[in-house]
N, C-alpha and C positions, 0 to 999 in steps of 0.2 A: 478549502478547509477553513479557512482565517476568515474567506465570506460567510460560509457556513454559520462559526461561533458568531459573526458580529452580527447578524440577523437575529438569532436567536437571542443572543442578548437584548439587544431592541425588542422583540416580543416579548421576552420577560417586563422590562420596564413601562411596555406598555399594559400591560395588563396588571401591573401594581398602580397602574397610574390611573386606570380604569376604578379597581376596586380602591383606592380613597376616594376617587370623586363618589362613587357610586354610595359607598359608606358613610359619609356626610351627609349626602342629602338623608339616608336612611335614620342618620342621626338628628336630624331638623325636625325629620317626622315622628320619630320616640319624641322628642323635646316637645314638640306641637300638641303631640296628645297628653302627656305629663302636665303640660301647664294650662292647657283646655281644661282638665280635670280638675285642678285647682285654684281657676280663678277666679272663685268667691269665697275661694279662704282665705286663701292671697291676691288682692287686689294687683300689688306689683309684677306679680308673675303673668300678669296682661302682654307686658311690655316682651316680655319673654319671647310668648307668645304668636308677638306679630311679627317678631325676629325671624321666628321659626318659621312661621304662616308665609313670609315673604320669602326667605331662604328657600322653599320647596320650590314655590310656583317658580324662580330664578333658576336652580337648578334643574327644574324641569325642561324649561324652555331652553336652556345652554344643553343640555344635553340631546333634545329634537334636534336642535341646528347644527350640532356637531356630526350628530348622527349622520341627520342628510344628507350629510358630504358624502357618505363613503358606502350609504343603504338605507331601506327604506324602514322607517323607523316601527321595530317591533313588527316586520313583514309585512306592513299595510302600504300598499303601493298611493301612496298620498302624491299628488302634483306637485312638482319644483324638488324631488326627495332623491335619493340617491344620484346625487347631480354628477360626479365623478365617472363611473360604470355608462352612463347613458352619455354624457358629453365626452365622453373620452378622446376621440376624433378632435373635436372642437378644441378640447384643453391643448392637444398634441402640437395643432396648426395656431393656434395660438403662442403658445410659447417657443417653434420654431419662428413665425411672425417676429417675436421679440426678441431672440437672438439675433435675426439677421438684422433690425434696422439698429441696436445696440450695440452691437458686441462687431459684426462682421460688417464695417464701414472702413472706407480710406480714412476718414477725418477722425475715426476711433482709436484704430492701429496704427496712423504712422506715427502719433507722438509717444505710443508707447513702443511701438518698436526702435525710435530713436534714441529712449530710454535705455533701452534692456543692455546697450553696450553687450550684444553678442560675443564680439571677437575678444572682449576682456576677457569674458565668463568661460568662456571657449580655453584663453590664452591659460588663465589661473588654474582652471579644471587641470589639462592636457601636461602641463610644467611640471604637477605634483609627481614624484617616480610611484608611489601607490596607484596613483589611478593609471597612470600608463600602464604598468604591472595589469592592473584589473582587466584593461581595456586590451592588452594583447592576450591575457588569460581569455576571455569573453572571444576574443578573436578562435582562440585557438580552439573551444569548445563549438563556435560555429564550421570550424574547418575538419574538425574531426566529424559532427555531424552528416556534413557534407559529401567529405570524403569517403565513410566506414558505411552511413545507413542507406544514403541513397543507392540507386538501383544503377549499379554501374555496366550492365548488359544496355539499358536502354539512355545511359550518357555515353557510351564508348558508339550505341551508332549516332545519338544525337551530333557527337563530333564530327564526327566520320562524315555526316553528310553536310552539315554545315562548313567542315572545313572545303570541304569537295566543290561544294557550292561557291564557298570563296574564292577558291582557287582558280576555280572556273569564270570566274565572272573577272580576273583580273587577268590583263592583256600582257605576256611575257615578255615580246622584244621592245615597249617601251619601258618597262620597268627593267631589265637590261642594260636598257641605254641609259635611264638615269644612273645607276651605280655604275657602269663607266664613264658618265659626267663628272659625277661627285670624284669619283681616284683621279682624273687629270685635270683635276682642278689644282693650278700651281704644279703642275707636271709629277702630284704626289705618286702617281705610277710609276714612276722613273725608278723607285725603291725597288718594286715588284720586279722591274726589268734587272735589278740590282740580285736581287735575291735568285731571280732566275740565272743568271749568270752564272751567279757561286756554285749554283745547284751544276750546271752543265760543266763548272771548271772540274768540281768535286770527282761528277762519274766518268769524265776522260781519266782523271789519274788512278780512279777502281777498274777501268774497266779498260788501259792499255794493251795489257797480254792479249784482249779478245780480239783487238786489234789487230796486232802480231800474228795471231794464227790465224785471224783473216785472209791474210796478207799473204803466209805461207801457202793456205790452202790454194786459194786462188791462181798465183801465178805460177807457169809454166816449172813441169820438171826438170827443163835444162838451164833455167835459169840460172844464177849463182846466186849462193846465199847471201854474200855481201851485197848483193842489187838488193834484194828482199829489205832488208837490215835500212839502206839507204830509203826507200819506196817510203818504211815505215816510220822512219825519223823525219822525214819531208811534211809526210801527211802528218802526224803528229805535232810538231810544231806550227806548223801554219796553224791548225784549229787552236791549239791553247794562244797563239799568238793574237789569233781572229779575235778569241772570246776575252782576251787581254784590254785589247787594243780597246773593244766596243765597252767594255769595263771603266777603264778610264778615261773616257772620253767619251762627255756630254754630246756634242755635235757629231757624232760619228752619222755616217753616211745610213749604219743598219736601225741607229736609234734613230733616225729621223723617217727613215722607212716606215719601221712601225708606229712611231706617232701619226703618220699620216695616213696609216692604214688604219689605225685604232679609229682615227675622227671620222673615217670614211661607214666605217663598221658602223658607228653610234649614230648616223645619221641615215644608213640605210635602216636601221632599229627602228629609228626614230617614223621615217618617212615611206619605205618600198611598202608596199600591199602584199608583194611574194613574200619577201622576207619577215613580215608579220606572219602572216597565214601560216607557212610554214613551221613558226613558232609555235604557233596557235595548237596545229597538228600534233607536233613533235610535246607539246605539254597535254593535250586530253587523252594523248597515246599513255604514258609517262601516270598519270590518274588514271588511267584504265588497269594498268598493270596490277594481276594480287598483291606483290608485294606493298607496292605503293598505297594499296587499298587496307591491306592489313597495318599498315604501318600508321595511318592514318586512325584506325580502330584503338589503336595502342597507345593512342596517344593519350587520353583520358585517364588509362590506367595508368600509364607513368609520368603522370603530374599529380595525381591520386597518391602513390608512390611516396614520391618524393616528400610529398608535404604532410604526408602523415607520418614517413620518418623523424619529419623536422619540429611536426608540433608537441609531439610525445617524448623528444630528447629533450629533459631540463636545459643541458645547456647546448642549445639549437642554437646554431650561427643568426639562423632564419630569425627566432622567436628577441634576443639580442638588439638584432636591427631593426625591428617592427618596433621595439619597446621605447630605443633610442632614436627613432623617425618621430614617434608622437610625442616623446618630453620634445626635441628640439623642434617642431613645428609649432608646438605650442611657446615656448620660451621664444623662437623668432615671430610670433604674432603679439606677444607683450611688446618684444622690442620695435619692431617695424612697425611704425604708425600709419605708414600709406599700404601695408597688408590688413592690420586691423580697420582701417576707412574702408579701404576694399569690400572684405567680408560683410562688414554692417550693411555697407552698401547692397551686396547680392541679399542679403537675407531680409534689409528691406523691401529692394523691388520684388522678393521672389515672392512674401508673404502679405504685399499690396496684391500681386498678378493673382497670385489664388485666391485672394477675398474679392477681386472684380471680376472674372472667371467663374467663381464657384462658391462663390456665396450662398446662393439660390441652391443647389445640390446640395450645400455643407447642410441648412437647416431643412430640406426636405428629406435628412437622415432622420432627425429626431423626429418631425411629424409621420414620417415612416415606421419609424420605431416604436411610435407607441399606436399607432394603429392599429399594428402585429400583433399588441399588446393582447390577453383577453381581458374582458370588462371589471370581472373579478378579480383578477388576479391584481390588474392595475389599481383597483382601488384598494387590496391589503399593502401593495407595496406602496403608495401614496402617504397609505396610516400608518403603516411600520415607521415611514419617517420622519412625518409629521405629527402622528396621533398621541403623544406623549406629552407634548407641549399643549395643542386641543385639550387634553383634557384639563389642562390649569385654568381651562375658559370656564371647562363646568366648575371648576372648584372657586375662581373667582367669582363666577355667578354667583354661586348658593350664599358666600358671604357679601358681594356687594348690594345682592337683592337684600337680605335681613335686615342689611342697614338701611336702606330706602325704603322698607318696610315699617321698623321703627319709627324711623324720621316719620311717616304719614303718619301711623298711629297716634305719634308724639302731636304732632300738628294739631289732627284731627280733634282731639281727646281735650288737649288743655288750650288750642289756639281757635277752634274756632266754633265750642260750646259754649 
């Protein structure tokens, strides 16, 4: 819409700029024949005269050569004449030519990219709370986008199979064995075994009685009850004492069991071909399964979900921490000077790489582009932009010829009679 009116405005202007030039010279020509008509009434209306007489042939000639640029003058297809429509290609591969040895050089860019102090403009930008505001707001209209218009039948299987593909191409008992790497590192597993403990001390004391009637059921009908009773306070205590004992006590015989069972486990992870394989099985088995397959489908919609909950609630946890990530990324790029060297740094070599790269493609866009062009079309849009100013040529004509006109007359007349 906003190009729309500003086009049209431009051809308005042009075409007032048209009609003065056009209008002068017409007025040179009234003048010319006025003072033709009377100059042997009026001697001095000579000088008028030659004003006039030189003013036409000026604005005549400024208006052919103007013309030529853009068509051929008065439809007569003259040689060298609508030079724009016919050179069109040439003008294109030209002025991509002179982008690229000007504009798209290392010795152009890097001192202006030195200049620009990115990571300031970055820093000052990002710090303002309005613009963070903006820039999560902008955020958030890209994610609802995203989320609401796209075609989520054909993102739930894009997941689905991309993740399936991931999943598949990553090997389960070494990634296994590194996250039980990482837990006994500093023997942090010991907690785990800590936590299991509590867990086993917990359901002996829920689940006692089941004991008990274990106990009853079990042994013999002539038994006596007091044996039972005994049987059951024996076994009882030795287990809470067992789970006791290996509780408080780091070096216990059962903790060091399993530390050397865990390290033997993460190294047959690490190194057996069966114990791989096996894995192997036991995870494409596991990805085979509907559930697993559906759940995998599901996953797009409930990140979908989630985040379109989060971007439409004004006050989103979500939208908060995006807003306060970019003021303070920005305000620690003012502060930290070896983040802001940093940045400039990447955004110099990154916009050196792409001018040594792709320079040659950058300007074979514009020669491209205006090849596309039609021949016509390209030379109204040439004059729309230029033709306004053009036409100050024919209007300077008509008056700078009049006066060289003069001047001859003047010479001619009283210099060298």
């Amino acid at each position: 819409m906003l190009e729309t009116f500003d086009s049209e405005l431009k051809a308005k202007r042009l075409r007032n700029m048209k009609r003065m030039a056009t209008g002068l010279l017409l007025l040179m020509a009234v003048i010319y024949v006025v003072s033709h008509h009377y100059r042997e009434a009026l001697p001095w209306i000579n000088y008028v005269r030659a004003f006039a007489e030189a003013a036409m042939v000026g604005a005549m000639a400024d208006w052919f050569a103007v013309t030529a640029l853009f068509k051929h003058p008065m439809g007569i297809p003259i040689p060298h004449t609508a030079i724009i429509p016919k050179r069109k290609n040439e003008i294109g591969e030209t002025l991509a030519k002179f982008v690229s040895e000007n504009f798209l050089t290392a010795n152009v860019l890097e001192p202006k990219l030195k200049r620009m102090q990115v990571s300031q403009r970055i820093g000052n930008w990002l710090s303002v709370e309005d613009n963070a505001k903006r820039l999560t707001h902008d955020a958030k209209g890209f994610m609802q986008w995203l989320f609401s218009e796209s075609d989520t039948q054909n993102l739930k299987q894009f997941s689905r199979e991309h993740l399936q593909h991931g999943l598949r191409e990553v090997q389960i008992t070494p990634l296994i064995a590194k996250v039980l790497e990482l837990l006994t590192i500093n023997n942090r597993h010991q907690s785990f075994v800590d936590l299991l403990l509590r867990a086993i001390w917990k359901q002996l004391q829920i689940n006692k009685h089941k004991l008990r009637d274990k106990i009853d059921k079990e042994s013999p009908w002539w038994l006596p009850s007091f044996v039972d009773e005994e049987i059951y306070n024996k076994i009882s205590l030795q287990l809470e004492q067992a789970v006791l004992q290996i509780g408080s006590d780091e070096n216990h015989e059962a903790r060091n069991n399993f530390n050397k069972a865990l390290l033997e486990l993460i190294e047959k992870l690490k190194t057996d071909p069966a114990m791989r394989a096996k894995g192997e099985e036991i995870k494409n088995e596991l990805l085979k399964h509907p559930s697993v397959h559906a759940y995998l489908g599901e996953i797009w919609s409930s990140v979908s979900d989630y985040f379109l909950k989060e971007v439409n609630n004004e006050n989103s946890t979500l939208r908060d921490r995006l807003q306060n990530t970019v003021q303070s990324f920005g305000q620690a790029m003012l502060d930290n000077d070896e983040l802001k060297g940093q940045v400039d740094s990447w955004v110099q070599k990154a916009g050196l790489y792409l001018v040594s790269q792709y320079s040659e493609d950058m300007s074979l866009v514009i020669s491209d582009t205006v090849k596309s062009w039609d021949p016509e079309l390209t030379s109204e849009r040439i004059e729309l932009q230029v033709g306004r100013d053009l036409q100050f040529i024919r209007i300077n004509g008509t008056l700078v010829g009049g006066f060289v006109g003069l001047i001859i007359y003047v010479v001619s007349t009283h210099l060298l009679n």
